[in-house]
C-alpha positions in Angstrom: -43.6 86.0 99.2 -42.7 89.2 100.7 -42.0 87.7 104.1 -39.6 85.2 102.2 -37.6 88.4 101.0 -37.4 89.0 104.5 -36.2 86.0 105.8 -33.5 85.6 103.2 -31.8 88.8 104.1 -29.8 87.3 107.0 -28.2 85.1 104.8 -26.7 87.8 102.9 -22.4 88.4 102.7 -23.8 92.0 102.9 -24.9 94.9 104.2 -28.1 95.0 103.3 -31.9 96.5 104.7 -35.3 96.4 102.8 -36.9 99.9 102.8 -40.4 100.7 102.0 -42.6 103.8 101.4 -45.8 104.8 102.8 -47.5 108.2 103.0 -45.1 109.1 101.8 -42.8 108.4 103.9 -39.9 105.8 104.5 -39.7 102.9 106.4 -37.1 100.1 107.6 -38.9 96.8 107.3 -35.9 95.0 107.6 -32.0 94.7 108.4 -29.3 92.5 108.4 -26.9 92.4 110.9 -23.9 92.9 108.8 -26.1 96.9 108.1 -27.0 97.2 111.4 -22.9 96.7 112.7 -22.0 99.1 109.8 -24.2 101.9 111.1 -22.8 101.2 114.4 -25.6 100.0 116.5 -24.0 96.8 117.3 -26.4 94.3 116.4 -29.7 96.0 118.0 -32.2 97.6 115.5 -33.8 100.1 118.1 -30.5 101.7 118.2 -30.8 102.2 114.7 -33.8 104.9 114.9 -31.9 107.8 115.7 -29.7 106.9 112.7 -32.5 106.7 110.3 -34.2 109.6 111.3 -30.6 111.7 110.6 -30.4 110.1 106.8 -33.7 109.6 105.9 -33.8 113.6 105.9 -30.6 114.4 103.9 -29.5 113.1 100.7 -29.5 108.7 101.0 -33.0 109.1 102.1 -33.6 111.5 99.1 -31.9 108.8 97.1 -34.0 105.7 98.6 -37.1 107.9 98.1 -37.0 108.6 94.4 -36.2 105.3 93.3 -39.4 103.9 95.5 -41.4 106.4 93.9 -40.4 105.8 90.3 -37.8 103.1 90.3 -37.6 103.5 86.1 -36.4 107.1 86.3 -34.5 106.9 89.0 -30.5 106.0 89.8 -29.9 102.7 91.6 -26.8 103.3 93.0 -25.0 106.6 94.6 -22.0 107.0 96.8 -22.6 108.6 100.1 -20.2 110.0 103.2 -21.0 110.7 106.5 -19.0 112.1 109.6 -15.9 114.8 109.1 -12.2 114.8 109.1 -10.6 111.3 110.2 -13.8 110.0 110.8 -15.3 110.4 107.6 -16.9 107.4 106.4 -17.9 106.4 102.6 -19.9 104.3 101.3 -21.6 102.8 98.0 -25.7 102.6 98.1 -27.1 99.9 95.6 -30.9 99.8 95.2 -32.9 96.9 93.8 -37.1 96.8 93.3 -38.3 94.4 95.4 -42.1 92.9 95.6 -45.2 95.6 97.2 -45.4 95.0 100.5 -48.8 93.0 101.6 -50.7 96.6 101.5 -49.1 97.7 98.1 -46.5 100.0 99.1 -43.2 99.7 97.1 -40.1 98.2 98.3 -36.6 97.9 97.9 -33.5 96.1 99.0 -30.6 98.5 100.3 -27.1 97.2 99.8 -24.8 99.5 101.8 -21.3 98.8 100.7 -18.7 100.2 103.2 -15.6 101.9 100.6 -14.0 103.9 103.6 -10.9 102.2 103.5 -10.4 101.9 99.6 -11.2 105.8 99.6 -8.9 106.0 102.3 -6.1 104.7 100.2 -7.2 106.2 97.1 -6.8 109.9 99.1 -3.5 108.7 100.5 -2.2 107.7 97.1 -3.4 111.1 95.8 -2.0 113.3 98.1 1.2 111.5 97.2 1.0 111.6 93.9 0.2 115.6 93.9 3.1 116.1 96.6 6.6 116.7 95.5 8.5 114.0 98.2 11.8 116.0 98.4 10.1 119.4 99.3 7.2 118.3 100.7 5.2 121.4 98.0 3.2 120.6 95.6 4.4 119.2 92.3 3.6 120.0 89.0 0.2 118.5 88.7 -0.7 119.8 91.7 0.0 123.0 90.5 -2.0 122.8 87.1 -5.1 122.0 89.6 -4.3 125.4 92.1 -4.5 127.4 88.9 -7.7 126.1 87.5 -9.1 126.5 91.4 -7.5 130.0 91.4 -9.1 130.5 88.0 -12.6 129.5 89.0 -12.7 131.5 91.8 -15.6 134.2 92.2 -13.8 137.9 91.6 -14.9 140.7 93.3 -14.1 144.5 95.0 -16.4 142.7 98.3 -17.9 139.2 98.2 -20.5 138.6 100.2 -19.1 137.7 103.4 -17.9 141.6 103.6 -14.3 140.4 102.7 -11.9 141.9 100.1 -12.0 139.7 96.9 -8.6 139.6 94.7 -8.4 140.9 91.5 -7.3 137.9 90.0 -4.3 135.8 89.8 -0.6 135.7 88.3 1.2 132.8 87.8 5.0 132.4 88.0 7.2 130.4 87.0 10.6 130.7 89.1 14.0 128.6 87.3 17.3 128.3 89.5 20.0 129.1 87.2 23.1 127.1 87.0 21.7 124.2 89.1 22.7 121.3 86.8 26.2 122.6 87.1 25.9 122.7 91.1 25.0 119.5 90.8 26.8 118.0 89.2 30.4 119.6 90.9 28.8 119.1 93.9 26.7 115.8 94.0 23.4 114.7 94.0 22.9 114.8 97.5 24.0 118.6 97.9 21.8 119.8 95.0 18.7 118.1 97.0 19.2 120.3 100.3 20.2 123.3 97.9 16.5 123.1 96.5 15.2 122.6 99.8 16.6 125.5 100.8 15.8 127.3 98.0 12.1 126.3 98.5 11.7 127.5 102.1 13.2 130.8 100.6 11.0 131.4 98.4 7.9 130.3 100.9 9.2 132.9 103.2 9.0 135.8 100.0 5.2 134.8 99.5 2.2 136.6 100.8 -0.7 134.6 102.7 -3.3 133.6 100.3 0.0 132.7 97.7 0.7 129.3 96.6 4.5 127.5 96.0 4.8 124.3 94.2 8.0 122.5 92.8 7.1 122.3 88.9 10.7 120.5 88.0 14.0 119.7 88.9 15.1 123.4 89.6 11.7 124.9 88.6 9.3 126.2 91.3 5.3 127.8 90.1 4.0 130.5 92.3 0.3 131.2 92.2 0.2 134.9 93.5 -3.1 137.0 94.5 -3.3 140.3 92.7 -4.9 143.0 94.6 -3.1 145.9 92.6 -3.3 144.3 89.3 0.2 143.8 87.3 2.2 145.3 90.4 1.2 143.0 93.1 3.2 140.1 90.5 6.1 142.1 89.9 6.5 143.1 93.5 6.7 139.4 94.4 8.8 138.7 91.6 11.3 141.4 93.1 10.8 140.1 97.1 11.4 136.2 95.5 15.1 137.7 94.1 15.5 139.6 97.3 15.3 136.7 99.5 18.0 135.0 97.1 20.7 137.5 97.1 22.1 136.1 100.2 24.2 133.7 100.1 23.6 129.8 100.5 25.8 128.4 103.0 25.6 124.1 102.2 28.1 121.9 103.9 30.8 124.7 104.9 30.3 126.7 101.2 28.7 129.8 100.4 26.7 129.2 97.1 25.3 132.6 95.1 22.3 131.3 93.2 20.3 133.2 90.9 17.2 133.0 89.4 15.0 133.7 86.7 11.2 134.7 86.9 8.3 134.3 84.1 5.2 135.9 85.3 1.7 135.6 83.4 -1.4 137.2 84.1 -4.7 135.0 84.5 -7.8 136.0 82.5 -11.2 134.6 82.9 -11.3 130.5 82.4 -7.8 130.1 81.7 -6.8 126.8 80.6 -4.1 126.1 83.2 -1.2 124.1 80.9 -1.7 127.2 78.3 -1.4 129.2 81.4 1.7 127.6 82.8 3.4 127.7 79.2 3.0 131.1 79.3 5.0 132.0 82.2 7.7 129.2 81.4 7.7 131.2 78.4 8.4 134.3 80.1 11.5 132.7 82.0 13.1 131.7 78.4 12.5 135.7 77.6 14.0 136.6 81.3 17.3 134.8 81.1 17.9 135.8 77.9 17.6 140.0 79.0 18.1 139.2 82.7 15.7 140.4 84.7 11.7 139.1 85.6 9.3 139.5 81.9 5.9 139.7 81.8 4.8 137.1 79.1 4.0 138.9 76.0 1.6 137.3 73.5 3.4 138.7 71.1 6.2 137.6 71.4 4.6 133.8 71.7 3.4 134.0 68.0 6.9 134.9 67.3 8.5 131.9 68.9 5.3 129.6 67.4 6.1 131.2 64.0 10.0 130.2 64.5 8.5 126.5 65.4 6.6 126.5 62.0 9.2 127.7 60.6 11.5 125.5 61.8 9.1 122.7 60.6 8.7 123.9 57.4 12.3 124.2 56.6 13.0 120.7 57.6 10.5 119.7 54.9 12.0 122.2 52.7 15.1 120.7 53.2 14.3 117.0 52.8 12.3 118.0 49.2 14.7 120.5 47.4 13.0 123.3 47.5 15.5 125.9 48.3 17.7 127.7 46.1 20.8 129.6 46.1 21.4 133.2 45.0 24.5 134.5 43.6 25.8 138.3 44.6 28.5 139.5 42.5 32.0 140.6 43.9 33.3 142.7 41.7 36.8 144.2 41.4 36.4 147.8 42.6 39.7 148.7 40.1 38.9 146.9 36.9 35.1 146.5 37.1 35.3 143.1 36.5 33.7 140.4 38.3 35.5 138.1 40.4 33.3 136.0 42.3 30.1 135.4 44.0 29.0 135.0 46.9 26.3 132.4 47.3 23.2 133.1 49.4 20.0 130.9 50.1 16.7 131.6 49.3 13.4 130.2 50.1 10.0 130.4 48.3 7.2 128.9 50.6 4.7 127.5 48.3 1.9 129.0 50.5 4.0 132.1 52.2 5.8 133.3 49.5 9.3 134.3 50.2 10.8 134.0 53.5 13.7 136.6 54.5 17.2 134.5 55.3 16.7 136.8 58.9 14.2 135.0 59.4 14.9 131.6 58.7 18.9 131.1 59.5 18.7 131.6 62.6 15.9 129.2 62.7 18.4 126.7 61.1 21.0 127.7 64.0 18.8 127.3 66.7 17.3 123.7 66.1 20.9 122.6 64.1 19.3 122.8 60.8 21.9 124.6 59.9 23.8 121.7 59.7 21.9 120.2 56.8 21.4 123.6 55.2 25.3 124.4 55.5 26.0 121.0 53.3 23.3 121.3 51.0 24.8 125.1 50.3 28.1 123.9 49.9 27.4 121.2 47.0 25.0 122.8 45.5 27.6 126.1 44.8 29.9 124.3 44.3 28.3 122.0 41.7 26.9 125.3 40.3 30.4 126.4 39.3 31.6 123.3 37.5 28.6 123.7 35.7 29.3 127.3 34.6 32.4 125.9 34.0 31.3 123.3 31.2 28.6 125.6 29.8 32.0 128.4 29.1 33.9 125.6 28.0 36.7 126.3 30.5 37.6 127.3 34.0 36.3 130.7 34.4 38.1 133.0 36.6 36.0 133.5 39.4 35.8 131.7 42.8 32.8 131.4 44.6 32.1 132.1 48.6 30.1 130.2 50.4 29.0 130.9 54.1 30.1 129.0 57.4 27.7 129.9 60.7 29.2 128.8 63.5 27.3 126.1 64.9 28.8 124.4 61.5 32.8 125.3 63.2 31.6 123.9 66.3 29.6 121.0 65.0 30.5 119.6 62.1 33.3 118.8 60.5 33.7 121.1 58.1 37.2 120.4 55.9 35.4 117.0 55.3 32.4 118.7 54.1 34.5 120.8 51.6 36.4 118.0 50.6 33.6 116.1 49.2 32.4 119.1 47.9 35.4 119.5 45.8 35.6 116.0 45.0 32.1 115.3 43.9 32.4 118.6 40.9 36.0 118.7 40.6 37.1 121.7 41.6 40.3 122.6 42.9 40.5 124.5 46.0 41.1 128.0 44.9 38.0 128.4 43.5 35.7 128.3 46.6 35.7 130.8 49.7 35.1 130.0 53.0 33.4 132.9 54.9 33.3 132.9 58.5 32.0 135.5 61.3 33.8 136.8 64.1 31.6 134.4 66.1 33.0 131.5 65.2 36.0 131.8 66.0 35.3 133.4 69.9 33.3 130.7 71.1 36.1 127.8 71.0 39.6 129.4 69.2 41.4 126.6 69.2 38.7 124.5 67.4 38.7 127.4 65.1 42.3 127.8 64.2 42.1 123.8 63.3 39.4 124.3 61.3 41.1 127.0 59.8 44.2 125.0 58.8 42.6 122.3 57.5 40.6 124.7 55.1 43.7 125.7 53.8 45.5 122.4 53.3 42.6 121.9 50.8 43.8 125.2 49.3 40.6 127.0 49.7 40.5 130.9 50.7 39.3 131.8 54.2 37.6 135.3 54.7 36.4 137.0 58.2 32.8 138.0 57.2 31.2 141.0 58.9 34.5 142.1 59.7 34.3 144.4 62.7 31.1 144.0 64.3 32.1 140.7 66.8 34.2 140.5 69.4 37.7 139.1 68.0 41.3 139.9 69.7 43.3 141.3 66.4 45.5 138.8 67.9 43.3 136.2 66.1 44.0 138.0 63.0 47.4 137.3 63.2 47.2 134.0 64.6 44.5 132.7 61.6 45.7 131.4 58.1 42.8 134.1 57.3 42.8 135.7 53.3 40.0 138.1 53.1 38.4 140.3 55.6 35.4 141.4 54.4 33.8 145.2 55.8 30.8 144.9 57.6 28.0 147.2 55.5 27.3 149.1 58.5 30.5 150.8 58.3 30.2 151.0 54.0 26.6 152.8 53.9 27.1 155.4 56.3 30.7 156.7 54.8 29.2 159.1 52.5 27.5 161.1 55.9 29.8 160.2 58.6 33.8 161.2 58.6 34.2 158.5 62.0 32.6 155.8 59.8 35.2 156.4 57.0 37.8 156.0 59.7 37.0 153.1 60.9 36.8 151.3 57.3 40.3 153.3 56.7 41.7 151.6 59.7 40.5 148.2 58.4 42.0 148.0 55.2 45.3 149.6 56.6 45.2 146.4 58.8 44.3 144.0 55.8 47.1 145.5 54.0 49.8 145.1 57.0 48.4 141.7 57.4 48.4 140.9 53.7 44.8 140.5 53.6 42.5 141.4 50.6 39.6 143.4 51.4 36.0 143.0 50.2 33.0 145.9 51.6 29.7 144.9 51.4 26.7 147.0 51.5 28.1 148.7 48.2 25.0 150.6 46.5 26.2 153.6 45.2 29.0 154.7 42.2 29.6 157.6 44.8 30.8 154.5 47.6 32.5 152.1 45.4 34.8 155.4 44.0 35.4 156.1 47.2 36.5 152.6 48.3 38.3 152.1 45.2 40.3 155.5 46.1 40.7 154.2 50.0 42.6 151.0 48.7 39.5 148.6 48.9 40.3 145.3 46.4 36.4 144.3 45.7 33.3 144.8 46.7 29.2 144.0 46.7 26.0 145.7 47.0 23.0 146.4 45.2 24.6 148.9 43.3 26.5 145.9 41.3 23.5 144.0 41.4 21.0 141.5 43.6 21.4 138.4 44.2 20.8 136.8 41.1 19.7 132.9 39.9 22.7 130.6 38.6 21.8 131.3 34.9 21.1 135.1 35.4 24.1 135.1 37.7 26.8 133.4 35.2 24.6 135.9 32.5 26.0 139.2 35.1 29.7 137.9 34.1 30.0 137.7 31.1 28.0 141.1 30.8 30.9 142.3 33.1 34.0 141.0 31.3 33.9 144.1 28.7 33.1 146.7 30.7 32.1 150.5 28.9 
């Protein structure tokens, strides 16, 4: 039977051998001559000897072994290599128990499968996929792989080999600024030798043992070695925006291109996408202050609270749950109260209260503010024609409602008042529009339409936070604007600080050459609103008055204020 086997391996498609073991040790009891080409010995088993003895001592002759002995417990197959560089071979070794030779020693058939060239490719088709094919660096999942490498690697003052062992590792994350518009003044093909040129910059900044991928379009990762801790990343982050402050000089131009740098340190085991996040984190952090940051964890649970946030309020949004406060503006001469200004308010059912600092600029960053802005404006001013039919008749108050301006430059805002007005019946003169300086300096001429179409629904325009922006006074002059309203941080420091009353002098001398009504906020003592009531101020707010107050409490406040002591 067993010379049978033996017979039948020549007719085999495969490489394939029958291997025994005695004493022991291994033996070849038969091979095909499909095996015998693979290893090389062209067709002659004799030549194979010298062969056998080299495996049969490393791991395949391990792996033959321990299957003979025990083929139960043992693998049957294991992939196995052999030579170096270009000549490095692989293969696939499949084992399969055969009959005990005639004096009882175990057998086994051999099936060598020959994978070089599919491993070949496979390599290939690898380094391709992990190389970036305009810069020829890395790309970004290369890079994830360098930092977990990096990461593993042993730390040390001396390693063994008597050599200096880093520190650790930092990983940067380098964005070119401006590049989309580069791009797309100049064209596609321009912005592709600006990056390689950007690229071989930055390789000439790095030390040896540092490593450059391109992350992204205009994003490069640099994995730096830290001998000196902290400063060793900072220093490259300053020789990276020395080499850049040259010039580029493309196709007859000389380009100025600037960048921004994240940095983050590496601890022990770092997860390398958490790792990356953090320095593209840092970049957000550096072009905002403009100059290289150190990512701060900190300041990530900040900007992962303002995500939650954000999601929260979106849910907020969609089920009702905010409200709107009412701050009294009362007439600084009479006492009286002559309007409100509306404010939102939001009670997390598992947080509690979140401050409007918090969460409005939330709204303006992701454009929530666009939902929030219409839901404040119908709900105020359906709050009013409800006071309204609760008195019995139109009460003489108008109410102010707030305008960021993302809404000015977003939406269409005398639309948005118009149904508003339309849906409770109000006329125009009973709502405010309050605006900041803001909105009107990033697009003017957007802002003077807006303007004029807020008034040809006969509502009342007021500048909010008068006197902290940036506005020309020719934009006073230009507006159809009715109210400017005095920033508080003038108002509360008047009673300390002559230059302060000055300045709130100044503005309501303006307001009253303009024809403008004035309004201070930030009102919370009797001592202040005498004083701004002496000055010429028409109304005013503050906690002195009162709070913010709920729509019943709020309508409550006026009526309490109509016979004033």
């Amino acid at each position: 039977m067993a010379s049978d086997t033996v017979s039948l391996l020549g007719a085999l498609p495969i490489a394939a051998g029958v291997f025994g073991l005695k004493d022991g040790k291994l033996w070849v009891h038969a091979l095909n001559s499909r095996f015998l080409e693979i290893a090389g010995c062209h067709g002659t088993p004799e030549e194979f000897l010298p062969t056998f003895i080299h495996h049969s001592g490393g791991g395949g002759g391990d792996f033959v072994r321990a299957f003979l002995e025990d083929p139960t417990r043992s693998p049957d197959q294991s992939d196995y290599s052999d030579g170096e560089g270009l000549a490095k071979r692989y293969f696939t070794l499949k084992l399969a128990p055969l009959e005990a030779d005639t004096d009882g020693s175990p057998r086994c058939l051999l099936s060598l499968v020959d994978r070089t060239v599919e491993i070949q490719a496979e390599t290939a088709l690898r380094a391709e996929m992990l190389r970036d094919s305009l810069t020829g660096l890395p790309n970004r999942l290369a890079f994830t792989e360098m930092i977990g490498e990096a990461g593993a690697a042993p730390r040390g003052p001396i390693g063994r080999d008597g050599k200096i062992r880093p520190e650790g590792h930092a990983v940067l994350v380098v964005d070119m600024l401006r590049f989309s518009r580069i791009n797309e003044s100049m064209g596609s093909l321009f912005g592709d030798e600006l990056l390689i040129t950007f690229a071989r910059r930055l390789v000439s900044a790095l030390r040896a043992g540092d490593r450059l991928a391109r992350t992204g379009g205009n994003e490069f990762g640099v994995i730096v070695t830290l001998r000196h801790g902290i400063d060793d990343a900072l220093k490259a982050a300053a020789r990276i925006q020395e080499v850049l402050a040259a010039p580029f000089k493309l196709a007859d131009l000389e380009i100025k291109v600037e960048c921004a740098i994240g940095a983050a340190m590496m601890h022990e085991d770092p997860d390398p996408e958490e790792l990356f996040r953090n320095a593209q984190f840092a970049v957000k952090q550096a072009k905002a202050l403009g100059c290289p940051q150190l990512y701060k964890p900190e300041e990530a649970s900040l900007a992962r609270r303002r995500f939650s946030i954000e999601t929260e309020l979106r849910r907020a949004l969609e089920k009702d749950e905010l409200q709107l406060f009412y701050q009294p503006l009362v007439n600084l001469a009479s006492g009286r109260v002559a309007g409100f200004e509306a404010l939102a308010r939001w009670t997390h059912p598992d947080r509690g209260k979140i401050s409007p600092t918090e969460f409005i600029p939330v709204a303006e960053e992701s454009g929530l503010i666009l939902h929030l802005g219409r839901w404040a404006m119908n709900r105020a001013a359906r709050t009013l024609a409800d006071w309204d039919a609760q008195e019995g008749a139109i009460l003489p108050i108008h109410l102010g409602v707030n305008l960021s301006a993302i809404q000015v430059a977003r939406d269409n805002i005398a639309e948005m008042v118009s149904d508003a007005l339309k849906t409770s019946g109000l006329t125009g003169d009973r709502l405010t529009l309050e605006l900041t300086e803001s909105s009107i300096v990033q697009d003017p001429q957007r802002a003077q339409r807006v303007f004029e179409a807020l008034k040809a629904l006969n509502t009342t325009v007021a500048m909010d936070d008068f006197g902290t922006g940036y506005s020309s006074l020719a934009y006073l002059q230009r507006l159809p604007i009715d109210v400017l309203k005095i920033d508080r941080s003038f108002v509360t420091g008047m009673m300390r600080d002559a230059d302060s009353v000055a300045i709130v002098r100044a503005i309501l001398s303006l307001a009253d050459a303009l024809g403008m009504s004035t309004t201070a906020e930030g009102i919370e003592s009797v001592e202040l609103a005498t004083l701004l009531a002496a000055l010429g101020c028409v109304s005013g707010q503050g906690f002195h008055f009162a709070r913010p107050l709920p729509a019943e409490a709020a309508l409550a406040y006026f009526k309490s204020r109509q016979r004033p002591s």
